[in-house]
Backbone atoms as SQL, in Angstrom:
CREATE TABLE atoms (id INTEGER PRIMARY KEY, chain TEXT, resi INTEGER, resn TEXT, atom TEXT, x REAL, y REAL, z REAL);
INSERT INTO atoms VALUES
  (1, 'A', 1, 'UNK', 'N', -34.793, -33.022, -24.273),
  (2, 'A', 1, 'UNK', 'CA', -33.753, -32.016, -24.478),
  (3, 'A', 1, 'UNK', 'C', -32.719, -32.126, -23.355),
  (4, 'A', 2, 'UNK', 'N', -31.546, -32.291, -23.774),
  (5, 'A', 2, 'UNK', 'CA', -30.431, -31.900, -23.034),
  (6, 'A', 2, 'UNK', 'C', -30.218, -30.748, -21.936),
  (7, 'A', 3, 'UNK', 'N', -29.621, -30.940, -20.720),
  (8, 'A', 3, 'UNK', 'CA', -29.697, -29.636, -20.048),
  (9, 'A', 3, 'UNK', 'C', -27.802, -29.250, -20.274),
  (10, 'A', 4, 'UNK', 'N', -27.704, -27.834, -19.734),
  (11, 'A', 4, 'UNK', 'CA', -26.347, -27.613, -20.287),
  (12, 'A', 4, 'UNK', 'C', -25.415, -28.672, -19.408),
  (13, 'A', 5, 'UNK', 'N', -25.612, -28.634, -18.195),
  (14, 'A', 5, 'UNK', 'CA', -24.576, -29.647, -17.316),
  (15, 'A', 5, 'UNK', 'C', -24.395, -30.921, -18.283),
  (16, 'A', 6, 'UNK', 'N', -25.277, -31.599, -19.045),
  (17, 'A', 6, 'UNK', 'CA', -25.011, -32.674, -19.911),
  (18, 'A', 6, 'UNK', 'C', -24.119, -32.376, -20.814),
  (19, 'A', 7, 'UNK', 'N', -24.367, -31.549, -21.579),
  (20, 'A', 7, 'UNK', 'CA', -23.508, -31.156, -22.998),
  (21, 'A', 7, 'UNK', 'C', -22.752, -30.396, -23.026),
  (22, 'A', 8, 'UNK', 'N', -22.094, -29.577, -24.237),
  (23, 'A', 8, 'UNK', 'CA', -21.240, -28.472, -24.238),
  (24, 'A', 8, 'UNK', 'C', -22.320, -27.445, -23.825),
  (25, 'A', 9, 'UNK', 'N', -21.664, -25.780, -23.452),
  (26, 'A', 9, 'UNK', 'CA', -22.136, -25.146, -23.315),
  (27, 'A', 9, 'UNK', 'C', -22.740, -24.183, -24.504),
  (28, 'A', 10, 'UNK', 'N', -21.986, -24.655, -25.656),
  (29, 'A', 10, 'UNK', 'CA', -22.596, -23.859, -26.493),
  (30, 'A', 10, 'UNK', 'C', -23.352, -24.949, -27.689),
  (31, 'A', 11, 'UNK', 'N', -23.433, -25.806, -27.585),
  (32, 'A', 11, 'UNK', 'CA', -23.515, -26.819, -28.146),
  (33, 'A', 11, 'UNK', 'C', -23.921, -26.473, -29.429),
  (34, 'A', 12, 'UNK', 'N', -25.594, -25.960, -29.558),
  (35, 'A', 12, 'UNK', 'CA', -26.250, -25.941, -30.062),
  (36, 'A', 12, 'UNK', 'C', -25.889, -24.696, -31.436),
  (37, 'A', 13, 'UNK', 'N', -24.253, -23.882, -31.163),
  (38, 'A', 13, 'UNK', 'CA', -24.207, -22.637, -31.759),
  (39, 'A', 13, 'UNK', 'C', -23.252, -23.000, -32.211),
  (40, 'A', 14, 'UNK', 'N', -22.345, -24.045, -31.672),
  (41, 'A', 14, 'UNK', 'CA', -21.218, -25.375, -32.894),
  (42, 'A', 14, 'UNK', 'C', -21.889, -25.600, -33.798),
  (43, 'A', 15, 'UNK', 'N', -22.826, -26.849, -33.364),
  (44, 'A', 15, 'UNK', 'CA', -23.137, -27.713, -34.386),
  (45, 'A', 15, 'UNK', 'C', -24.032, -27.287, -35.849),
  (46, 'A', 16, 'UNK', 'N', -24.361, -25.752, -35.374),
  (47, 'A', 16, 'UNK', 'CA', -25.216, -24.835, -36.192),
  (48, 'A', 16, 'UNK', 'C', -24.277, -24.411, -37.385),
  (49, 'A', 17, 'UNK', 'N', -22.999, -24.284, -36.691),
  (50, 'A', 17, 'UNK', 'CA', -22.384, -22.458, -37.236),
  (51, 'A', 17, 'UNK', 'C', -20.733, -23.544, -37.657),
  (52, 'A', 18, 'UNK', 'N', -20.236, -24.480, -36.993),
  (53, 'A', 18, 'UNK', 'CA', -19.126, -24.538, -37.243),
  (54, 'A', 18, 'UNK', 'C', -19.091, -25.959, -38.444),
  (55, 'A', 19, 'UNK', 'N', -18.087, -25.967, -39.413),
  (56, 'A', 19, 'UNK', 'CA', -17.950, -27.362, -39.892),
  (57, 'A', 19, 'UNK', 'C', -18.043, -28.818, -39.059),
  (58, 'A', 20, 'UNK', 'N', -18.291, -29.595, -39.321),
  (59, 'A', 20, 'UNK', 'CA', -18.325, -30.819, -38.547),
  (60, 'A', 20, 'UNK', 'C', -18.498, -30.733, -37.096),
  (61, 'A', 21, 'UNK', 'N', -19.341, -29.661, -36.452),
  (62, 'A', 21, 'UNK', 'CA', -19.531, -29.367, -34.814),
  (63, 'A', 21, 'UNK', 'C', -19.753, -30.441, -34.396),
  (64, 'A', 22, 'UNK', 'N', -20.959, -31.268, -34.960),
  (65, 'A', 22, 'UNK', 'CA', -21.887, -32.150, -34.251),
  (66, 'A', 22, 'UNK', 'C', -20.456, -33.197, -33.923),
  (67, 'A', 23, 'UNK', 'N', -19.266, -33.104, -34.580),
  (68, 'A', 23, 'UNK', 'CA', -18.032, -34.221, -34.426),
  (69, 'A', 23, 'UNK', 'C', -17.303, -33.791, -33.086),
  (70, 'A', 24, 'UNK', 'N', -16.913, -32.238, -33.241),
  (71, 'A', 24, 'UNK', 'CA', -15.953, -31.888, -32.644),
  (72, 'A', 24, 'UNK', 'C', -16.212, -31.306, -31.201),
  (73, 'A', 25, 'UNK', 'N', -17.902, -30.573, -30.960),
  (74, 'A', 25, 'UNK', 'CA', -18.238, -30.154, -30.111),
  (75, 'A', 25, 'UNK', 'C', -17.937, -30.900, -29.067),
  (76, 'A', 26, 'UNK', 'N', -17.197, -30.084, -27.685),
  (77, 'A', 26, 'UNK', 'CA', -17.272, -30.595, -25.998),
  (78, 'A', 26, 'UNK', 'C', -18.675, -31.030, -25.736),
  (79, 'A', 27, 'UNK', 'N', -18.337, -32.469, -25.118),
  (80, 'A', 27, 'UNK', 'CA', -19.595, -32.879, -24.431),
  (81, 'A', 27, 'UNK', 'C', -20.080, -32.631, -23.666),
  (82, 'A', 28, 'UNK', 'N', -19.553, -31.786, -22.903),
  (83, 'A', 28, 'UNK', 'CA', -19.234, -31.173, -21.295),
  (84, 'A', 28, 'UNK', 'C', -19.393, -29.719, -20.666),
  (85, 'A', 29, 'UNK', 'N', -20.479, -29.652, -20.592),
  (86, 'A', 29, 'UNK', 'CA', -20.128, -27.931, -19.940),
  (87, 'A', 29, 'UNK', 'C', -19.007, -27.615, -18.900),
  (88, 'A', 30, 'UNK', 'N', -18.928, -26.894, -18.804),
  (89, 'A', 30, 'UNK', 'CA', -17.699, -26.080, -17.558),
  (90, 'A', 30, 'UNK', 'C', -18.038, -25.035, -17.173),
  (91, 'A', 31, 'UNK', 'N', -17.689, -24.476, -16.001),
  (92, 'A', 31, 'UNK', 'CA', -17.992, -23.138, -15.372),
  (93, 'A', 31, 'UNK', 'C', -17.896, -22.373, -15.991),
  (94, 'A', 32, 'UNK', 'N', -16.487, -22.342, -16.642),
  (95, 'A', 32, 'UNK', 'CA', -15.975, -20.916, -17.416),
  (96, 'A', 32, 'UNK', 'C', -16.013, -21.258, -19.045),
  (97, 'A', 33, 'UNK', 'N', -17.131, -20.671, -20.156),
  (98, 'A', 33, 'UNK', 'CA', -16.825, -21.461, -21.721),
  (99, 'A', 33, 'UNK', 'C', -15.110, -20.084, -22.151),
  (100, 'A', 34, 'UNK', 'N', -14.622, -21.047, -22.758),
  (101, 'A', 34, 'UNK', 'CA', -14.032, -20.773, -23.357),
  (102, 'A', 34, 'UNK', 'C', -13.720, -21.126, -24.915),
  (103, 'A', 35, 'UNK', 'N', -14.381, -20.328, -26.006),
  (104, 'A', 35, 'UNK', 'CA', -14.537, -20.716, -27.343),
  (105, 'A', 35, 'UNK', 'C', -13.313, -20.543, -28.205),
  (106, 'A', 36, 'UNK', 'N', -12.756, -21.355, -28.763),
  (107, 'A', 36, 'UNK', 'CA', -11.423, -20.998, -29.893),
  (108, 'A', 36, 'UNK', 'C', -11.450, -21.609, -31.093),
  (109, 'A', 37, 'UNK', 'N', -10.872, -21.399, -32.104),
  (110, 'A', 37, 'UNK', 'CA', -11.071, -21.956, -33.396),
  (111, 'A', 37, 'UNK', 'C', -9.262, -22.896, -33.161),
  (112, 'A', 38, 'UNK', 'N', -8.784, -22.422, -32.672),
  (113, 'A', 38, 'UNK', 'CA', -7.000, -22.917, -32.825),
  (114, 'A', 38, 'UNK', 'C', -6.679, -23.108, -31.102),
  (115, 'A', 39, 'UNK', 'N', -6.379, -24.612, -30.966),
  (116, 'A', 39, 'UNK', 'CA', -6.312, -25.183, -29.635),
  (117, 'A', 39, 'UNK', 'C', -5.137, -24.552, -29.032),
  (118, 'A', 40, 'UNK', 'N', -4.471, -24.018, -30.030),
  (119, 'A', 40, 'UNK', 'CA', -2.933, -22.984, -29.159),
  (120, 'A', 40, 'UNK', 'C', -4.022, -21.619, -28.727),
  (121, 'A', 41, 'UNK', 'N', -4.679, -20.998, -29.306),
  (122, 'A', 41, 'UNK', 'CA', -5.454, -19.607, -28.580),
  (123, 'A', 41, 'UNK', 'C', -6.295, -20.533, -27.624),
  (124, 'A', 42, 'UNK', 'N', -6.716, -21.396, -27.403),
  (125, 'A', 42, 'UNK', 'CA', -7.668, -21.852, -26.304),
  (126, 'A', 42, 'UNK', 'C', -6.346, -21.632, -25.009),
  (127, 'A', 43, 'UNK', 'N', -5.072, -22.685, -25.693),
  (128, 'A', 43, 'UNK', 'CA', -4.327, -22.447, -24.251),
  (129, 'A', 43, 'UNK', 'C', -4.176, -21.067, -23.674),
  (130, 'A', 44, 'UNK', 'N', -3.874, -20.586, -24.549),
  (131, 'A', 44, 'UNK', 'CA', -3.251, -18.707, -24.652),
  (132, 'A', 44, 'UNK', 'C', -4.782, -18.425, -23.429),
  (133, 'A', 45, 'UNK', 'N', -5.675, -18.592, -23.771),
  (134, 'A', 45, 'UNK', 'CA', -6.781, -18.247, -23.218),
  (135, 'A', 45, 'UNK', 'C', -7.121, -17.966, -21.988),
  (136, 'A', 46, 'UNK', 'N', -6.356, -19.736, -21.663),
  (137, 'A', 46, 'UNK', 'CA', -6.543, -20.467, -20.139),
  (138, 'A', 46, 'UNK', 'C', -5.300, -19.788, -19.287),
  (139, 'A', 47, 'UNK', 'N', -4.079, -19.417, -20.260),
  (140, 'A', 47, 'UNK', 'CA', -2.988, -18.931, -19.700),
  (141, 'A', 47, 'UNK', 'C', -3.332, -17.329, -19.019),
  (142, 'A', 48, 'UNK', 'N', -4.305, -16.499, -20.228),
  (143, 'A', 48, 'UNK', 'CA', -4.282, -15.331, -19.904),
  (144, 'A', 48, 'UNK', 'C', -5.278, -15.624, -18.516),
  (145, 'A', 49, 'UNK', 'N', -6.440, -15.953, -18.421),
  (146, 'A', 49, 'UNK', 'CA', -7.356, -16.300, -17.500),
  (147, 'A', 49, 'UNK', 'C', -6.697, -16.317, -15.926),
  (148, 'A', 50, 'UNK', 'N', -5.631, -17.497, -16.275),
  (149, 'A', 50, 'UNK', 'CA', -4.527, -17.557, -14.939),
  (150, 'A', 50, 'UNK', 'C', -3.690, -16.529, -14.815),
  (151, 'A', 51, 'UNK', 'N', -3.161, -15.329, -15.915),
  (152, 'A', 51, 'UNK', 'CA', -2.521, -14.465, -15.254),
  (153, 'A', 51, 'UNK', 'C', -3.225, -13.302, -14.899),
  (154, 'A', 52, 'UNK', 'N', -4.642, -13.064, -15.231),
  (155, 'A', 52, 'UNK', 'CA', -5.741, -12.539, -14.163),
  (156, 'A', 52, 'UNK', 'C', -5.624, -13.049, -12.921),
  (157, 'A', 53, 'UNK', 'N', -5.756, -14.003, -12.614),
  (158, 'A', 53, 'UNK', 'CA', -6.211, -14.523, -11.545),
  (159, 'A', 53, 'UNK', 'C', -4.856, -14.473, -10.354),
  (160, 'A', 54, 'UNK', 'N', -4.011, -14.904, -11.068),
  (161, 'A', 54, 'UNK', 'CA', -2.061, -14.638, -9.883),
  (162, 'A', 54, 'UNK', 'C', -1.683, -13.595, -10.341),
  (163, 'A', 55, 'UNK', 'N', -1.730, -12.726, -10.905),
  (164, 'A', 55, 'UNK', 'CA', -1.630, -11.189, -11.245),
  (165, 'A', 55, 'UNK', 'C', -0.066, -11.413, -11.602),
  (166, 'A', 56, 'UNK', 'N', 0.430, -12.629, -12.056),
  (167, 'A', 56, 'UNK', 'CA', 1.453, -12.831, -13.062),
  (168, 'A', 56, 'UNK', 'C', 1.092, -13.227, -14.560),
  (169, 'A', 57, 'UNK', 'N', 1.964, -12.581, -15.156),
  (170, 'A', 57, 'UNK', 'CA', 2.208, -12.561, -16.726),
  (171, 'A', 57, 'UNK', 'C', 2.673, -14.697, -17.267),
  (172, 'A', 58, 'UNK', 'N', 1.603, -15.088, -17.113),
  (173, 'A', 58, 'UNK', 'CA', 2.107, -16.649, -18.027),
  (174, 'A', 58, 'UNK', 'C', 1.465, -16.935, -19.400),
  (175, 'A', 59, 'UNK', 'N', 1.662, -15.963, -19.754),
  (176, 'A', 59, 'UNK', 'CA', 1.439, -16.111, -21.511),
  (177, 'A', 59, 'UNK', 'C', 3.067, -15.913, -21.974),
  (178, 'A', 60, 'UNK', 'N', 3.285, -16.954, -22.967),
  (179, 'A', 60, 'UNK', 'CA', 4.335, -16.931, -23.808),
  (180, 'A', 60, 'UNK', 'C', 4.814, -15.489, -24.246),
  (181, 'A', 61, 'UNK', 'N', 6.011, -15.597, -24.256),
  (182, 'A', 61, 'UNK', 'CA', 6.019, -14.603, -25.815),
  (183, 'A', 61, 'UNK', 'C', 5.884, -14.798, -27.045),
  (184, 'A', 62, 'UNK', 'N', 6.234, -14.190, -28.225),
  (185, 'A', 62, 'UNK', 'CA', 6.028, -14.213, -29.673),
  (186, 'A', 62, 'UNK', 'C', 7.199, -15.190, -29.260),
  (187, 'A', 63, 'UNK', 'N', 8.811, -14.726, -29.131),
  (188, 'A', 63, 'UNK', 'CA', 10.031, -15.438, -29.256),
  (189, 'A', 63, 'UNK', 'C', 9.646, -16.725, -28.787),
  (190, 'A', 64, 'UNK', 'N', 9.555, -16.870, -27.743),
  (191, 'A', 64, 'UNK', 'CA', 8.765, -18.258, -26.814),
  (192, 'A', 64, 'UNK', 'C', 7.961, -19.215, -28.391),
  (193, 'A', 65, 'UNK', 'N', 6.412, -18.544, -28.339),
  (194, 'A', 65, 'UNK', 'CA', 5.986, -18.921, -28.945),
  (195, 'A', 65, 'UNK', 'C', 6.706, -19.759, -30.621),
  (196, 'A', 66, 'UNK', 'N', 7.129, -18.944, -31.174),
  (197, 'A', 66, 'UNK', 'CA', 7.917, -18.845, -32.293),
  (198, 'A', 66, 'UNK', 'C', 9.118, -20.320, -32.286),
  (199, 'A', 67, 'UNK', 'N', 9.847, -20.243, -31.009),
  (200, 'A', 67, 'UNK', 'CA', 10.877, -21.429, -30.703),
  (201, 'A', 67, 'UNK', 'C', 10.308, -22.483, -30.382),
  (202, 'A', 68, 'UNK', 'N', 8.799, -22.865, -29.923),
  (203, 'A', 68, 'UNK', 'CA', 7.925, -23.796, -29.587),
  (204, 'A', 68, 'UNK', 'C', 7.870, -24.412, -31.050),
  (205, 'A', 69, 'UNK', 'N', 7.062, -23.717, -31.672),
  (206, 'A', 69, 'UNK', 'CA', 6.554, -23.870, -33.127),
  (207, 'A', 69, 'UNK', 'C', 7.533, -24.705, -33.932),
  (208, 'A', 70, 'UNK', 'N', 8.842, -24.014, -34.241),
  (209, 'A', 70, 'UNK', 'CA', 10.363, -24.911, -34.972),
  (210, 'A', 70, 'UNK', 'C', 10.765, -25.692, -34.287),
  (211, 'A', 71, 'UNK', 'N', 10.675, -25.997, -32.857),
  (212, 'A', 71, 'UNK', 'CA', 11.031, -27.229, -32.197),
  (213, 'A', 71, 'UNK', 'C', 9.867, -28.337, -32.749),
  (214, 'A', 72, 'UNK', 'N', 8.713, -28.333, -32.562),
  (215, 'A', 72, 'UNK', 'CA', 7.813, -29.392, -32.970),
  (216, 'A', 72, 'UNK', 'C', 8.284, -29.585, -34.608),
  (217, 'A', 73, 'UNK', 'N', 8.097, -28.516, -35.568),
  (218, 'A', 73, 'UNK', 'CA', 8.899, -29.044, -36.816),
  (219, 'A', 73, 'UNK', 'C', 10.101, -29.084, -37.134),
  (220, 'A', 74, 'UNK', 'N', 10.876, -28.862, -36.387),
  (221, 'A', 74, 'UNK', 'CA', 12.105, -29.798, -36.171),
  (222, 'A', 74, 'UNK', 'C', 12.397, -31.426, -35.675),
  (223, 'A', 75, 'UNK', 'N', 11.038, -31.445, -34.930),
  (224, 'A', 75, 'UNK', 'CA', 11.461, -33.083, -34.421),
  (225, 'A', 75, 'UNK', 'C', 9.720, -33.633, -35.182),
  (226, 'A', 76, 'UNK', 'N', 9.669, -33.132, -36.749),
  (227, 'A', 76, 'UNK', 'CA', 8.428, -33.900, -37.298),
  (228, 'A', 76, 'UNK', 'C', 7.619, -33.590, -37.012),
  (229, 'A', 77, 'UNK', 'N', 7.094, -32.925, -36.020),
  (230, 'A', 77, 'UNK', 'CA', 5.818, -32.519, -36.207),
  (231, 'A', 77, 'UNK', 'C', 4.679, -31.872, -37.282),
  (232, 'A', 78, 'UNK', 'N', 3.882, -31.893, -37.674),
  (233, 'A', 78, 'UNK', 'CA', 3.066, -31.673, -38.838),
  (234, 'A', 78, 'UNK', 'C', 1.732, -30.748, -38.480),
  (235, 'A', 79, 'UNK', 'N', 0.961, -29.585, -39.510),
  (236, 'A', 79, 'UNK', 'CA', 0.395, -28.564, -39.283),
  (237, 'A', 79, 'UNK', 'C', -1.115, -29.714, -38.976),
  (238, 'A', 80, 'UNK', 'N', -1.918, -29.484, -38.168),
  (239, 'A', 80, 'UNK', 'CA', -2.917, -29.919, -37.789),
  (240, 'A', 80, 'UNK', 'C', -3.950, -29.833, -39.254),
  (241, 'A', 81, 'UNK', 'N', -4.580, -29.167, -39.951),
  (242, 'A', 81, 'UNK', 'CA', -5.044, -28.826, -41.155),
  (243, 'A', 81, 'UNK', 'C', -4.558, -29.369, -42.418),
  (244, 'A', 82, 'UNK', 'N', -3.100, -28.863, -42.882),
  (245, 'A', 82, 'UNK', 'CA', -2.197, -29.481, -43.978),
  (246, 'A', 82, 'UNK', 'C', -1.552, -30.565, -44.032),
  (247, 'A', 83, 'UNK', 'N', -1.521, -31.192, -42.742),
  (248, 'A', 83, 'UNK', 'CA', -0.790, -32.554, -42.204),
  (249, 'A', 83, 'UNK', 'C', 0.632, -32.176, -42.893),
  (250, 'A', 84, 'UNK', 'N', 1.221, -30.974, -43.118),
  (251, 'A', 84, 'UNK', 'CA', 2.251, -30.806, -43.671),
  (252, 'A', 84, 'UNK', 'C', 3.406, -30.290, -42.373),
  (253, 'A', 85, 'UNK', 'N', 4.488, -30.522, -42.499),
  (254, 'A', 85, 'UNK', 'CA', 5.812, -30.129, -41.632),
  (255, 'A', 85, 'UNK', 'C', 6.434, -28.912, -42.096),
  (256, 'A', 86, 'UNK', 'N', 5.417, -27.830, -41.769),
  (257, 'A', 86, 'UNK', 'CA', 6.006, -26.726, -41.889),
  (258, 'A', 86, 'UNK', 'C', 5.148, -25.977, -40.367),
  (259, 'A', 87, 'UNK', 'N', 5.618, -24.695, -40.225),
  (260, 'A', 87, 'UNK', 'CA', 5.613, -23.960, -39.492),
  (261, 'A', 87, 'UNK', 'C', 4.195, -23.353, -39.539),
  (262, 'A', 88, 'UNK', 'N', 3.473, -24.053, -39.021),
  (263, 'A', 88, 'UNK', 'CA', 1.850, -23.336, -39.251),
  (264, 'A', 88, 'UNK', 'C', 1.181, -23.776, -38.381),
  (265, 'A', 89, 'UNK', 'N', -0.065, -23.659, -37.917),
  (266, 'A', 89, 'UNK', 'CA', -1.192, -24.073, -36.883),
  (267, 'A', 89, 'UNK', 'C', -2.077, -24.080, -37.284),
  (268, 'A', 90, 'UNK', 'N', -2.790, -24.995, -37.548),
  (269, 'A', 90, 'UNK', 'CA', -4.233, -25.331, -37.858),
  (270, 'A', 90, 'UNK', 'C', -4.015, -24.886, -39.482),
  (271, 'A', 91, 'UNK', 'N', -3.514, -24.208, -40.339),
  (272, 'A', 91, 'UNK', 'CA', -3.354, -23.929, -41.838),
  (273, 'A', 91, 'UNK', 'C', -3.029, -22.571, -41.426),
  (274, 'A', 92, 'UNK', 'N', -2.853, -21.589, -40.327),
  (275, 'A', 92, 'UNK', 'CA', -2.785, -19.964, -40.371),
  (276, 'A', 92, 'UNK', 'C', -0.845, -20.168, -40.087),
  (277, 'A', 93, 'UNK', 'N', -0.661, -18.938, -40.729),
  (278, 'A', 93, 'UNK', 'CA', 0.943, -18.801, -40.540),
  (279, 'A', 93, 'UNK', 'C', 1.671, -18.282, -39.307),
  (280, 'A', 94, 'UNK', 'N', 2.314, -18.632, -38.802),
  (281, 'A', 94, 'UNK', 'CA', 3.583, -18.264, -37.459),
  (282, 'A', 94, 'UNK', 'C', 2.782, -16.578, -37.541),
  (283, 'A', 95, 'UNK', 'N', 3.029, -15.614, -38.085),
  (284, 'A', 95, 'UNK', 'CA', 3.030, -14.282, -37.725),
  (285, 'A', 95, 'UNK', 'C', 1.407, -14.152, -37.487),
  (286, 'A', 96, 'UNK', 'N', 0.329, -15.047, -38.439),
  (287, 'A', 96, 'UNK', 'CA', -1.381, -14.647, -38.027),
  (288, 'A', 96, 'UNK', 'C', -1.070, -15.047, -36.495),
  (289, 'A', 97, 'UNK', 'N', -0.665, -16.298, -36.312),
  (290, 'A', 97, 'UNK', 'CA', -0.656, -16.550, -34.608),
  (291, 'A', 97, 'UNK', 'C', -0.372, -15.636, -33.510),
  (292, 'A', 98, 'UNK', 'N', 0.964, -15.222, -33.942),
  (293, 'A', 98, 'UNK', 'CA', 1.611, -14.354, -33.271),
  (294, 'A', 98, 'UNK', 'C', 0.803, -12.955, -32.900),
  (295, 'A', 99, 'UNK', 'N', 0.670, -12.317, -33.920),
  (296, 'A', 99, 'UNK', 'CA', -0.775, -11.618, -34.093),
  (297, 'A', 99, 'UNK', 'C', -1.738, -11.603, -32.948),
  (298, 'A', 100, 'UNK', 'N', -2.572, -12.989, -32.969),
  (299, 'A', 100, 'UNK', 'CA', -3.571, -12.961, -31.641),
  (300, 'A', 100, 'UNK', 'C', -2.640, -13.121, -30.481),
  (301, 'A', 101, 'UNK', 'N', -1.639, -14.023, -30.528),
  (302, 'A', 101, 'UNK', 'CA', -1.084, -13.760, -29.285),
  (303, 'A', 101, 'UNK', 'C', -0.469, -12.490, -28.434),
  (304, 'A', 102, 'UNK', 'N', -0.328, -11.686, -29.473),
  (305, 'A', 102, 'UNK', 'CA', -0.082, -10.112, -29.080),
  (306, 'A', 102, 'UNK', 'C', -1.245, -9.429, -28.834),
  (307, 'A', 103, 'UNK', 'N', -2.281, -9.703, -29.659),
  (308, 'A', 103, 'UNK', 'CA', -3.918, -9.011, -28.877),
  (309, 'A', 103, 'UNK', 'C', -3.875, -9.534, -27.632),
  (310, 'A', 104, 'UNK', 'N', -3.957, -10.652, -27.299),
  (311, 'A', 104, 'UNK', 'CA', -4.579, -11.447, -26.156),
  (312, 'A', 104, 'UNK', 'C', -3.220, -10.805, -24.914),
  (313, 'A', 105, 'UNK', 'N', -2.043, -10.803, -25.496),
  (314, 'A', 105, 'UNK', 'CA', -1.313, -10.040, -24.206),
  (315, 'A', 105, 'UNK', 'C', -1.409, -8.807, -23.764),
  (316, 'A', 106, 'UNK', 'N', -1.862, -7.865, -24.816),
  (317, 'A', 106, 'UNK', 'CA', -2.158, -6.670, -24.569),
  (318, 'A', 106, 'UNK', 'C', -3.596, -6.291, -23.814),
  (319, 'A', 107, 'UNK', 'N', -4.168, -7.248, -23.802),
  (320, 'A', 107, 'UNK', 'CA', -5.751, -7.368, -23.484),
  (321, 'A', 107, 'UNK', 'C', -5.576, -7.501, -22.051),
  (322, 'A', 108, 'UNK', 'N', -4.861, -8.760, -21.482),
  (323, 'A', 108, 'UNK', 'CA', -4.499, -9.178, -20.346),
  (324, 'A', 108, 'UNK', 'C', -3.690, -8.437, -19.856),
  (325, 'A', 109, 'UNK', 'N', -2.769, -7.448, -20.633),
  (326, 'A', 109, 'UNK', 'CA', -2.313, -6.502, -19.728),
  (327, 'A', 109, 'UNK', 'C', -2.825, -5.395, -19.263),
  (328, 'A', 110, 'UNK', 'N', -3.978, -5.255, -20.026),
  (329, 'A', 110, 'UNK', 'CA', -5.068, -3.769, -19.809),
  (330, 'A', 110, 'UNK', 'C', -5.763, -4.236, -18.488),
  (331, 'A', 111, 'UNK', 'N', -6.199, -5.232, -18.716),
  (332, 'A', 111, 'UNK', 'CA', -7.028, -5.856, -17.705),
  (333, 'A', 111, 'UNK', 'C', -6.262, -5.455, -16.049),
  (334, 'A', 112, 'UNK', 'N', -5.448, -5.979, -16.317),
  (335, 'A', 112, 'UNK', 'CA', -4.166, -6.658, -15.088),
  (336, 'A', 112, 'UNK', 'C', -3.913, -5.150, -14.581),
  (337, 'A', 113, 'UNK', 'N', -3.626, -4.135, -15.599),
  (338, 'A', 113, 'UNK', 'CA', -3.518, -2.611, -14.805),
  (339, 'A', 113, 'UNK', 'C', -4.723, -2.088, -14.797),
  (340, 'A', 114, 'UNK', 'N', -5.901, -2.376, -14.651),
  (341, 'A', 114, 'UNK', 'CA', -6.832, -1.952, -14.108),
  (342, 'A', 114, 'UNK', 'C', -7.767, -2.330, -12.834),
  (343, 'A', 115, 'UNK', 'N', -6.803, -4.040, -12.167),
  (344, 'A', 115, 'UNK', 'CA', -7.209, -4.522, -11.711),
  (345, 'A', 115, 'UNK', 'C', -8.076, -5.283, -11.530),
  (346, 'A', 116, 'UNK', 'N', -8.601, -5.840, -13.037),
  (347, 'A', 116, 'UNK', 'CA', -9.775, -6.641, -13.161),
  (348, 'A', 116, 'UNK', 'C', -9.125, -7.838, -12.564),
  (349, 'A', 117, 'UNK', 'N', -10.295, -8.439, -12.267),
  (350, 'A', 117, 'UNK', 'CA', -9.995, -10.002, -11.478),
  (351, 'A', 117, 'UNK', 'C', -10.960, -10.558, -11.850),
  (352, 'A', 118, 'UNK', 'N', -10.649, -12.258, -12.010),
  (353, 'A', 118, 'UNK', 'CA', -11.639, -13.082, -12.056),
  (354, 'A', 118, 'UNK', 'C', -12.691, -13.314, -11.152);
């Protein structure tokens, strides 16, 4: 048996629970897990994490976010899921995104005025 320092940290609750885990699962544990279904909320994640930690705000905005999104399908870029050139992430639409990205700022801002720290 694997110890966690070898593998992912959750390894065993991917390859159980998610489509194709045993493909996609991190090989790698890390100090801190951080689990996401959509590699833009993983960043959002790592971003909110860091504005715990410098007690600055570096999460995007929606607008931010939103002008990111039409720049990549403006210069071709294609939805990770639909392989299609429209305005989507992983198959969820601009506003579902936007959505968590407004939980996750409001979260990090509760945090941040209460003084939680990493």
């Amino acid at each position: 048996m694997e110890t966690s320092w070898e593998w992912g940290a959750r390894r065993a609750q991917i390859e159980a629970c998610v489509p194709h885990g045993k493909t996609i699962c991190a090989d790698f544990a890390a100090d801190y897990t951080l689990v996401s279904g959509v590699s833009n909320w993983w960043g959002w994640g790592i971003a909110a994490m860091l504005s715990l930690k410098s007690g600055l705000d570096l999460l995007p905005t929606g607008v931010e976010e939103a002008c990111t999104l039409w720049a990549v399908v403006n210069a071709g870029g294609v939805d990770g899921i639909s392989l299609k050139n429209v305005p989507t992430v992983d198959g969820l639409s601009l506003a579902d995104n936007l959505k968590i990205l407004e939980r996750l700022t409001g979260i990090t801002a509760m945090c941040q005025s209460t003084r939680y720290i990493l």
